[in-house]
LOLOKE-279233 format. One line per field, with one value per residue (C-alpha): x, y, z; residue number from 0. Coordinates in pm, 1 decimal, always signed. Example, Ala and Ser with C-alpha at 12.3 -4.5 7.8 and 13.67 -1.06 7.14 Angstrom:
<pts>
xx	(+1230.0; +1367.0)
yy	(-450.0; -106.0)
zz	(+780.0; +714.0)
num	(0; 1)
</pts>
This chain:
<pts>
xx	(-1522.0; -1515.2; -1278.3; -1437.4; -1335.5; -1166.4; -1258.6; -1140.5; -1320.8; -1096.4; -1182.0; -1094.6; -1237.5; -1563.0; -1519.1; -1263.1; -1463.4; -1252.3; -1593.9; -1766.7; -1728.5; -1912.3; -2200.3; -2539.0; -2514.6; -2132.9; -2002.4; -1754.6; -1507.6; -1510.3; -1114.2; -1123.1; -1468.6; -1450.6; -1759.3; -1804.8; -1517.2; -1633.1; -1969.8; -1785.9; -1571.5; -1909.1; -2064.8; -1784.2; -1747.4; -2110.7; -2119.4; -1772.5; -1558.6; -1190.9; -1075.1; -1031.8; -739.6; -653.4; -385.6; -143.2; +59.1; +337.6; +221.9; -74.6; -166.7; -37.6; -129.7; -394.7; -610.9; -592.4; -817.0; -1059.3; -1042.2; -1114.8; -732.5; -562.0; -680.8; -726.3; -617.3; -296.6; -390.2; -233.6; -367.3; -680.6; -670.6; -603.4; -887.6; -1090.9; -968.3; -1184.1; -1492.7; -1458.2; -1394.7; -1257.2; -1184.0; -862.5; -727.0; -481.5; -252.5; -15.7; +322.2; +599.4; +962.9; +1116.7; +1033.5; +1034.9; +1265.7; +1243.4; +1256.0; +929.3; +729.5; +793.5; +728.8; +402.2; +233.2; +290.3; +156.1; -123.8; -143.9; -156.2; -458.7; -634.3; -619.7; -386.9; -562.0; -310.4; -158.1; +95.0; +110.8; +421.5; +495.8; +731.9; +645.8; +525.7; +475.9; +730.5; +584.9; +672.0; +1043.5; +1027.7; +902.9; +1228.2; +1497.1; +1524.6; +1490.8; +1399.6; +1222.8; +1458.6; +1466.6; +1274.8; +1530.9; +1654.6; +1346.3; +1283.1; +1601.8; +1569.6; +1229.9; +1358.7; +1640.0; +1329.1; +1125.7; +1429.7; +1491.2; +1120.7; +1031.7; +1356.1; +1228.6; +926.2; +1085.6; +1286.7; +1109.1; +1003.9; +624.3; +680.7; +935.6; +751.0; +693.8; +575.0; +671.6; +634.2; +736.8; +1104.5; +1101.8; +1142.1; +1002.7; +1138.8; +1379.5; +1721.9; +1734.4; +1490.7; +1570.6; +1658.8; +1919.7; +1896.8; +2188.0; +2119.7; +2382.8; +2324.9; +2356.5; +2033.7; +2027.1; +2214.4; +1978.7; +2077.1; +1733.2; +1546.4; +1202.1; +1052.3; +682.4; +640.5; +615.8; +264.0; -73.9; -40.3; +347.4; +393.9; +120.5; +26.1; +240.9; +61.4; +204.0; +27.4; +340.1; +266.4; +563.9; +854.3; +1077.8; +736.2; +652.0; +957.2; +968.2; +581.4; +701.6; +940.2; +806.2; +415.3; +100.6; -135.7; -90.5; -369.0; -327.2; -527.7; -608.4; -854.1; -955.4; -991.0; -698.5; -455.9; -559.4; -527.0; -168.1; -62.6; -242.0; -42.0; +313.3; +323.6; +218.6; +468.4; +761.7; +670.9; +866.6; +1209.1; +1135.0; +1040.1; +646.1; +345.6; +87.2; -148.5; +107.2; +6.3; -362.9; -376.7; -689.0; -764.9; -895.6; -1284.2; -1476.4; -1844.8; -2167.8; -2475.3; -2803.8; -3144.7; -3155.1; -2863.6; -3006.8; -3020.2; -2668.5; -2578.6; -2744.8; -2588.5; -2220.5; -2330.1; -2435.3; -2042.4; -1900.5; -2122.1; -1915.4; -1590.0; -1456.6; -1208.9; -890.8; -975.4; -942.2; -634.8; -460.4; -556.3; -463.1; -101.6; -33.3; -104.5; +96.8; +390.9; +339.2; +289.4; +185.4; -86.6; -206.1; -80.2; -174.2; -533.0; -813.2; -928.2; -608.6; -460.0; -248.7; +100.9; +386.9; +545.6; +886.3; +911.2; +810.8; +1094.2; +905.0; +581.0; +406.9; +534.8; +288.8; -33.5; +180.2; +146.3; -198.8; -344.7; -119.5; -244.2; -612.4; -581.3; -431.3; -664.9; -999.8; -860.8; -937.7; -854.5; -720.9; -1035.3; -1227.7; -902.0; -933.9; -1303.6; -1291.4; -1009.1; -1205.2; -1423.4; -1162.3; -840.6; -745.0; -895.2; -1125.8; -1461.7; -1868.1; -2144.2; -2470.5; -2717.6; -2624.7; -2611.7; -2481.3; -2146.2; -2159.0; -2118.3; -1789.4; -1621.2; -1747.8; -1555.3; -1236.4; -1217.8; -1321.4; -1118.1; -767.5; -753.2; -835.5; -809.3; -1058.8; -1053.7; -1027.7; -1355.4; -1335.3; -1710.8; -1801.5; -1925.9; -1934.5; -2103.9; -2345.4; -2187.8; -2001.2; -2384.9; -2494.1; -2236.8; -2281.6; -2690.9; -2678.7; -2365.3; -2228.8; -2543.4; -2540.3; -2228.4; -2293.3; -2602.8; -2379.2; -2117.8; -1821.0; -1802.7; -1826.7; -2134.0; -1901.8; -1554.5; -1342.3; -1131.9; -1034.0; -713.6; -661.5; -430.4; -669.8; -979.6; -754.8; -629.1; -272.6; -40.1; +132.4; +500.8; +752.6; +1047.8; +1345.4; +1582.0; +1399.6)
yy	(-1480.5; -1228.2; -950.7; -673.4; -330.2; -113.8; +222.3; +434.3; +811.4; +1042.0; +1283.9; +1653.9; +1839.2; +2051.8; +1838.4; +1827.4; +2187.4; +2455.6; +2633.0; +2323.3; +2533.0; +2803.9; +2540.4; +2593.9; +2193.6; +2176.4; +2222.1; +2492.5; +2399.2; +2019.8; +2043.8; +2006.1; +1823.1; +1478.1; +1390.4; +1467.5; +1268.3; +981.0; +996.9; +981.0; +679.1; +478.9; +581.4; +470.4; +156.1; +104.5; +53.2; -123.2; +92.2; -59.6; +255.7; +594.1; +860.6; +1153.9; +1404.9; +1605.3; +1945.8; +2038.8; +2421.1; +2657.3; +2878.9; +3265.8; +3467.1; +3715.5; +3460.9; +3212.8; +3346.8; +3283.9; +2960.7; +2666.2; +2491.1; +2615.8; +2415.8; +2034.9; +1750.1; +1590.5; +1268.4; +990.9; +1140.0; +1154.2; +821.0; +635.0; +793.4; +675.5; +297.2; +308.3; +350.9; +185.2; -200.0; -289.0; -13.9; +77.1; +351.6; +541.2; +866.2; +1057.7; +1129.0; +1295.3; +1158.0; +1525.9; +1670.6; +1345.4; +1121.0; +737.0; +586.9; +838.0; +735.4; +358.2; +403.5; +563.4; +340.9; +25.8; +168.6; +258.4; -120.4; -233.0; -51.7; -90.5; -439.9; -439.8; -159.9; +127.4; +214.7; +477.8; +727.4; +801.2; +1143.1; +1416.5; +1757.6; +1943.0; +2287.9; +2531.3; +2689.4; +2362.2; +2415.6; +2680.6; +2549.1; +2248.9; +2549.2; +2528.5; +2852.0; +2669.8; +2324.2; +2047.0; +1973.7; +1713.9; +1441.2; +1498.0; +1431.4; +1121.7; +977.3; +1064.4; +913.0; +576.2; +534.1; +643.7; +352.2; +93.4; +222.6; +205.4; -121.1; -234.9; -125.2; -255.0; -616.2; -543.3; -874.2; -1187.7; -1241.0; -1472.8; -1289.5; -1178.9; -1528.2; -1316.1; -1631.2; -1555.9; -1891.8; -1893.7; -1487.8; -1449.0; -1201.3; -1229.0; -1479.2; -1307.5; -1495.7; -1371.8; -957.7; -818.8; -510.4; -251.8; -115.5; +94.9; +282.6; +524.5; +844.8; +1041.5; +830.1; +668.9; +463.2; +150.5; +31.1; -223.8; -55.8; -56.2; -204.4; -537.9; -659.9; -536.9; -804.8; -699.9; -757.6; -426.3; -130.0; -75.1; +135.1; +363.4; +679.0; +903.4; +1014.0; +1028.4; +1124.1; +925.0; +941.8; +873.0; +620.4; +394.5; +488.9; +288.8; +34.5; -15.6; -28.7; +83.1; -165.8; +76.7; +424.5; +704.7; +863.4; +1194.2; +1088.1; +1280.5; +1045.6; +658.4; +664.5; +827.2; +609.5; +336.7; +418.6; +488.7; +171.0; -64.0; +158.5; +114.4; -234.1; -332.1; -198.2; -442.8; -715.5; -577.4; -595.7; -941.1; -830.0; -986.0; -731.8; -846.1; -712.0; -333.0; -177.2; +161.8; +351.1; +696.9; +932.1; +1057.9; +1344.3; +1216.1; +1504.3; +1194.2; +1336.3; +1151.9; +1281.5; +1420.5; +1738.5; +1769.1; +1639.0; +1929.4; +2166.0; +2047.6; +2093.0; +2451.4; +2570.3; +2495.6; +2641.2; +2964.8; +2992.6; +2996.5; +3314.4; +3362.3; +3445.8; +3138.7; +2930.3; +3112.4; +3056.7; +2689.4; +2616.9; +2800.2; +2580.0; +2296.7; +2393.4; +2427.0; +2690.7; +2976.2; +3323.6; +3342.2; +3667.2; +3931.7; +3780.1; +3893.1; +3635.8; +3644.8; +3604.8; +3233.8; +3047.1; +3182.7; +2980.8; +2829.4; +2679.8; +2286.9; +2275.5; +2116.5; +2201.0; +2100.9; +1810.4; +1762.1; +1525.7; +1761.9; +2063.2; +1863.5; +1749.4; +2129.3; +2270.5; +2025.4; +2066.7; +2436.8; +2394.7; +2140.8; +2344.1; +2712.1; +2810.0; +3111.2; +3167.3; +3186.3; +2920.6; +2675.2; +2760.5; +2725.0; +2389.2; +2275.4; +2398.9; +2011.5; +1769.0; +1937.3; +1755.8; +1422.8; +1268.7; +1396.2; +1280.9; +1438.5; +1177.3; +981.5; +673.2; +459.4; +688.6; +681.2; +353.8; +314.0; +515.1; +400.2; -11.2; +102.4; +218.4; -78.6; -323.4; -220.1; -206.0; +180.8; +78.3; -175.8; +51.5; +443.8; +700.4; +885.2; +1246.2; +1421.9; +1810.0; +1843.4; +1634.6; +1419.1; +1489.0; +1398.2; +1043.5; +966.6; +1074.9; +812.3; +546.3; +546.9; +567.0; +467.5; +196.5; -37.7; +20.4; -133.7; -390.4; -518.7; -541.8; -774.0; -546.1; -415.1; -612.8; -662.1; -810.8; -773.3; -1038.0; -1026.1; -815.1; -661.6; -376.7; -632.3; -863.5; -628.5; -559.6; -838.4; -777.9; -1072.3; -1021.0; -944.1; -1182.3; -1039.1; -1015.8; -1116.7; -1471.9)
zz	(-436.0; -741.7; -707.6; -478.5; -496.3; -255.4; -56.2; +192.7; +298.4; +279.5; +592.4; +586.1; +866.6; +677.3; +346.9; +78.5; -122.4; +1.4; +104.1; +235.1; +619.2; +495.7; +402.0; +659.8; +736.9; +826.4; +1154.5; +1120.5; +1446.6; +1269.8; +1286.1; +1684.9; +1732.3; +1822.9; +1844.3; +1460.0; +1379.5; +1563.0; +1369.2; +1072.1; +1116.6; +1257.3; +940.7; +714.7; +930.0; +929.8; +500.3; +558.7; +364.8; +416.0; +588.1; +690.4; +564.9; +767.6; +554.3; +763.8; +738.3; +1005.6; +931.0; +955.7; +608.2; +732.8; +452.7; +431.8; +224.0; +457.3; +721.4; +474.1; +470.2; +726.7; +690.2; +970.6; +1286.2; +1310.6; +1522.4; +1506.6; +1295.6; +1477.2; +1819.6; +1605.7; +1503.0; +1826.7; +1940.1; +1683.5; +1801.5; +2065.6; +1971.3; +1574.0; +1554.6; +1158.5; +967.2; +924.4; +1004.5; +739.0; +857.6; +708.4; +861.6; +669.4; +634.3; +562.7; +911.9; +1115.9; +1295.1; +1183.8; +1535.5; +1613.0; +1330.6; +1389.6; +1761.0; +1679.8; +1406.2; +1621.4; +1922.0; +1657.4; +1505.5; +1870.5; +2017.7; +1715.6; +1709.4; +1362.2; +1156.6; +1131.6; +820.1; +708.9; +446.9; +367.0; +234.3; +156.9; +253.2; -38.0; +179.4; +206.3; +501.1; +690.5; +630.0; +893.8; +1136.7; +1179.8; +1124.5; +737.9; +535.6; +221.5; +165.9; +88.6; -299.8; -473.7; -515.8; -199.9; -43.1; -198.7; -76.9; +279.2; +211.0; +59.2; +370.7; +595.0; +487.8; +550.7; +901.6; +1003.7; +877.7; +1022.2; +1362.8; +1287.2; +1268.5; +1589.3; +1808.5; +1662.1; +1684.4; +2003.0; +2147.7; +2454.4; +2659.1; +2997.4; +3169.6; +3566.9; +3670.6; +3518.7; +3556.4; +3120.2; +2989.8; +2660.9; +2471.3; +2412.7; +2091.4; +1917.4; +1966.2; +1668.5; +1643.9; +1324.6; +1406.0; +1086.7; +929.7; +635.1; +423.6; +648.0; +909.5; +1223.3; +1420.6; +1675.0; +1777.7; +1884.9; +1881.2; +2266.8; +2076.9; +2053.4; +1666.2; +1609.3; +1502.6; +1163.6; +1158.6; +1035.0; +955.8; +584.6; +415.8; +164.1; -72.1; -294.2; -509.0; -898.9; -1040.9; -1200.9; -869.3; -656.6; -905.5; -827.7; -455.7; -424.7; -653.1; -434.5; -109.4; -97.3; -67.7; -124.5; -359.8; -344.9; -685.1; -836.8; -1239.5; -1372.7; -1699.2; -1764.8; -2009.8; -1807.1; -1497.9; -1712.2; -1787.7; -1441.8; -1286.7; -1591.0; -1559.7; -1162.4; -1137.0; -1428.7; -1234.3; -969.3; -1096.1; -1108.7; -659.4; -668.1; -586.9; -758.0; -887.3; -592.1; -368.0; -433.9; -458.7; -678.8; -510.6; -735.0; -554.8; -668.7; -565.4; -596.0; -536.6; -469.2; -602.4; -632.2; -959.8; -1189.3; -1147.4; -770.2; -745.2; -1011.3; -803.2; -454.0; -610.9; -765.5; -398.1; -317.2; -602.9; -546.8; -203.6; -368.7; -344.4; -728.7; -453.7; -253.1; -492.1; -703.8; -348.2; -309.1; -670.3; -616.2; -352.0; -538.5; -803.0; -575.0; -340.1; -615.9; -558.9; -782.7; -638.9; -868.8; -1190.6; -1303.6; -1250.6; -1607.8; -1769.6; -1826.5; -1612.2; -1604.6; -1696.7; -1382.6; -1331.7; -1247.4; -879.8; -664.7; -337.0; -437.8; -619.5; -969.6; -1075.8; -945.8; -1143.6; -1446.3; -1416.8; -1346.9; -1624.7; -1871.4; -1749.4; -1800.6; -2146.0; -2239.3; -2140.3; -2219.2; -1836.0; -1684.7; -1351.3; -1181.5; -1371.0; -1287.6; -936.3; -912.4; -1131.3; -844.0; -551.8; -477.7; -619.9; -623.7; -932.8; -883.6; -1064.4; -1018.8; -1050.2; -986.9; -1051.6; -925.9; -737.5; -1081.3; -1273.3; -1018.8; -934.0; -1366.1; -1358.6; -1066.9; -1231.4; -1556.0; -1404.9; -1160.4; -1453.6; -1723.5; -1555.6; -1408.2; -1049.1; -781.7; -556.0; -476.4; -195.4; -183.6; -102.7; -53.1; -64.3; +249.6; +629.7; +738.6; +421.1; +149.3; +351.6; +386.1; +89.7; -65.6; +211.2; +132.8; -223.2; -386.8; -180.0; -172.2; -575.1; -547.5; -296.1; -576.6; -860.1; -615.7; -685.7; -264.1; +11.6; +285.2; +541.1; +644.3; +578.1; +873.6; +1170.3; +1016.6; +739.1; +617.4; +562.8; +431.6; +150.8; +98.3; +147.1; +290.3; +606.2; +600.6; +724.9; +965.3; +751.2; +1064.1; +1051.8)
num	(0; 1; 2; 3; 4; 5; 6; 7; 8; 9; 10; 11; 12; 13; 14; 15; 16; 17; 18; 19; 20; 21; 22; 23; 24; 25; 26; 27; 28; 29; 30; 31; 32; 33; 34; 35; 36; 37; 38; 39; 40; 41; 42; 43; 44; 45; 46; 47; 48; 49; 50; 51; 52; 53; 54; 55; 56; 57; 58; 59; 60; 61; 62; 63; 64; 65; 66; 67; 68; 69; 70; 71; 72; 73; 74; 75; 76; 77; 78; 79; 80; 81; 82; 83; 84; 85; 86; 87; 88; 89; 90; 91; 92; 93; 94; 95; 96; 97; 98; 99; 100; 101; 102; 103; 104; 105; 106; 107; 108; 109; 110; 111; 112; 113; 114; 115; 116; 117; 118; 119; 120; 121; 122; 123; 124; 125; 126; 127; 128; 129; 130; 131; 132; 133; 134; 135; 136; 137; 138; 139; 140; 141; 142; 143; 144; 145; 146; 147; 148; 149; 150; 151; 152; 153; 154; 155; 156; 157; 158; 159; 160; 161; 162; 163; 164; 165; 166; 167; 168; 169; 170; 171; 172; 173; 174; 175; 176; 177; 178; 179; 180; 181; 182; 183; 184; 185; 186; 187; 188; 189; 190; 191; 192; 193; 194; 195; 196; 197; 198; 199; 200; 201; 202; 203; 204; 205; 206; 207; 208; 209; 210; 211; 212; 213; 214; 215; 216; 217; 218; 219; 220; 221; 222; 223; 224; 225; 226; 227; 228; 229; 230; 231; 232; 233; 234; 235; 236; 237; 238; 239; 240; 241; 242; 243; 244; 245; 246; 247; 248; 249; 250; 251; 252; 253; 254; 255; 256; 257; 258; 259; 260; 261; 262; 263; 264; 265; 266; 267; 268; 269; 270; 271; 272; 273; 274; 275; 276; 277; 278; 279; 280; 281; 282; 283; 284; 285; 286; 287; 288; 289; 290; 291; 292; 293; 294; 295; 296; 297; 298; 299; 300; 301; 302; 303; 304; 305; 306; 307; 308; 309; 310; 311; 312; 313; 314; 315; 316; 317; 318; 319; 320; 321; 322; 323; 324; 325; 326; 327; 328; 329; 330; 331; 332; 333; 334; 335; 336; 337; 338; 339; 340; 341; 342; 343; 344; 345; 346; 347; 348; 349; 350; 351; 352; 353; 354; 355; 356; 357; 358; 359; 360; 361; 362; 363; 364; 365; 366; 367; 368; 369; 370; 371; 372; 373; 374; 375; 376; 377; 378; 379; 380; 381; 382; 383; 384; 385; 386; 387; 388; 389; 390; 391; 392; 393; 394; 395; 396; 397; 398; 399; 400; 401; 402; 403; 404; 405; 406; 407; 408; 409; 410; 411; 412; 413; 414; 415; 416; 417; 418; 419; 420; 421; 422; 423; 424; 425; 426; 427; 428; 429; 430; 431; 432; 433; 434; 435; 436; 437; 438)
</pts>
């Protein structure tokens, strides 16, 4: 078979606009409705997209701007995810948990559980917290700094995968006739020393069917870079042109080699905000009727935060984006990549906002079927992608919008898959199966 591309739907509550809630065919209580998020993983699952990702934040948006927007309640994703188990049978199923305000032994505790009752198609996104607000809410009056973070985050990763290789795939014989439950022999202790963390183990999960859940990371910059070169499988990146996804995909997949990893070993998925029209001027005029619900402070505070957590309020909304400081809370890669885009296109403050409001920096197409399917062909053809994360306006709308239109496009020209290849995230994308290190 022909290399196939890869996607997972992104899934934010409303949609990924910052006004999708306001929108007359959106559910506004989507944060807390099951039933809508169930709908959405059955239509995902339905055109076989490889899997769902559910983002996370450890704190609800307090200031005054906030109560404009719909950010502030959702579901827990992991709870949200084993939910979604039940009643989905192959996608996988992609959340994010933190390694600044968690504890390793929880996280590794959680995913397996996850892997189990899916039936191997958990995955984790491994972060570090890029909100401030989160800080105080785990007894911190300031975020922990940027290389900090990503060193906690390295030691994180060893202790969890560790744990995750606590029992031997046979361990557990369940033998009632010699009373065994499980061979002594082949327990594993961490017993995991280190500068963050002190952690004896075993885990109390058996290894899991997919030896150990995907690990996935969406950090861009140079210390994020190494980090997923290091130890992700899959990266969720925002580029926002061929050339610089081009660069990216060829710099992170030629540090693999100094790990001992083949190029195979890691899939680079940009993320794309895509506005499905019959015609390229309905789809125009279904991303204007967001954009006219973007209020110019809405979006000033959704592009501060993304800049890393700026108070962009006092600053006039016609004037030019103010020089900010090197984030070492925030996102230094997403600093870069607004600051540039504002240089580049002369936007104000408003106009960055209100450019930001859909895609949030990531790559973005608005188009007919074709016309998308073109773009996202040229990226994954010419060395800029091994598949993308697809983030919509609006839900479930725009997720069918792209399911009915874009994804058999694809499926013609034989770059996406009509069946699953197996039962495991592991083995949709192709990804081997780890071996336990104690073994």
């Amino acid at each position: 078979m022909s290399r196939q591309l890869k996607l997972g739907a992104f899934l934010m509550a409303t949609g990924h606009h910052v006004a999708a809630w306001r929108h007359p065919q959106v559910p506004a209580n989507a944060g807390l409705d099951f039933a809508h998020y169930k709908r959405l993983a059955q239509i995902a699952e339905a055109a076989k997209f490889d899997a769902l990702f559910v983002a996370d934040s450890v704190a609800a948006p307090t200031q005054t701007i906030a109560s404009r927007m719909a950010r502030s309640d959702h579901f827990e994703p992991l709870t949200l995810l084993s939910a979604l188990s039940a009643v989905t049978e192959h996608i996988g199923l992609i959340a994010t948990a933190t390694t600044s305000y968690n504890e390793p032994y929880h996280v590794a505790r959680k995913f397996a559980s996850l892997d189990h009752l899916s039936g191997g198609r958990a995955g984790w996104n491994l972060v570090t917290s890029d909100n401030a607000a989160e800080a105080l809410n785990f007894g911190r009056e300031e975020h922990i700094a940027h290389a900090e973070r990503y060193s906690r985050a390295r030691e994180f990763h060893q202790v969890v995968t560790g744990l995750w290789d606590s029992w031997e795939d046979d361990a557990f014989v369940r033998d009632k006739a010699s009373g065994a439950y499980y061979d002594p022999a082949k327990l594993h202790v961490l017993d995991h020393v280190g500068e963050h963390f002190r952690v004896k183990g075993p885990l109390n999960v058996a290894r899991s069917p997919q030896g150990q859940p995907v690990i996935v990371q969406a950090g861009s910059s140079e210390t994020g870079r190494e980090l997923a070169a290091q130890t992700a499988e899959v990266v969720f990146t925002a580029q926002t042109s061929l050339a610089g996804a081009q660069a990216f995909y060829a710099d992170l997949k030629g540090r693999l080699t100094k790990y001992g990893r083949s190029a195979d070993s890691l899939k680079i998925m940009p993320g794309v905000f895509v506005v499905v029209g019959q015609t390229e001027a309905e789809a125009q005029e279904k991303c204007e009727t967001f954009q006219q619900l973007v209020e110019p402070e809405v979006g000033v505070a959704l592009l501060g935060r993304m800049l890393g957590n700026f108070d962009l309020s006092k600053y006039p909304l016609d004037g030019p984006l103010p020089e900010l400081p090197l984030t070492d809370s925030g996102q230094q890669s997403r600093q870069k990549l607004l600051t540039d885009l504002a240089g580049r296109e002369n936007l104000t403050l408003a106009e960055l906002g209100r450019r930001i409001a859909g895609g949030r920096g990531h790559y973005s197409l608005v188009g007919t079927p074709a016309q998308i399917a073109d773009r996202l062909q040229a990226w994954f053809e010419q060395g800029a992608a091994d598949g993308f994360n697809v983030l919509v306006p609006h839900l479930p709308g725009g997720l069918e919008d792209f399911t009915h239109g874009v994804v058999p496009e694809l499926q013609r020209r034989g770059l996406f898959r009509t069946e699953y290849e197996g039962r495991t995230l592991r083995e949709n994308l192709g990804l081997a199966r780890p071996q336990n290190r104690f073994v």
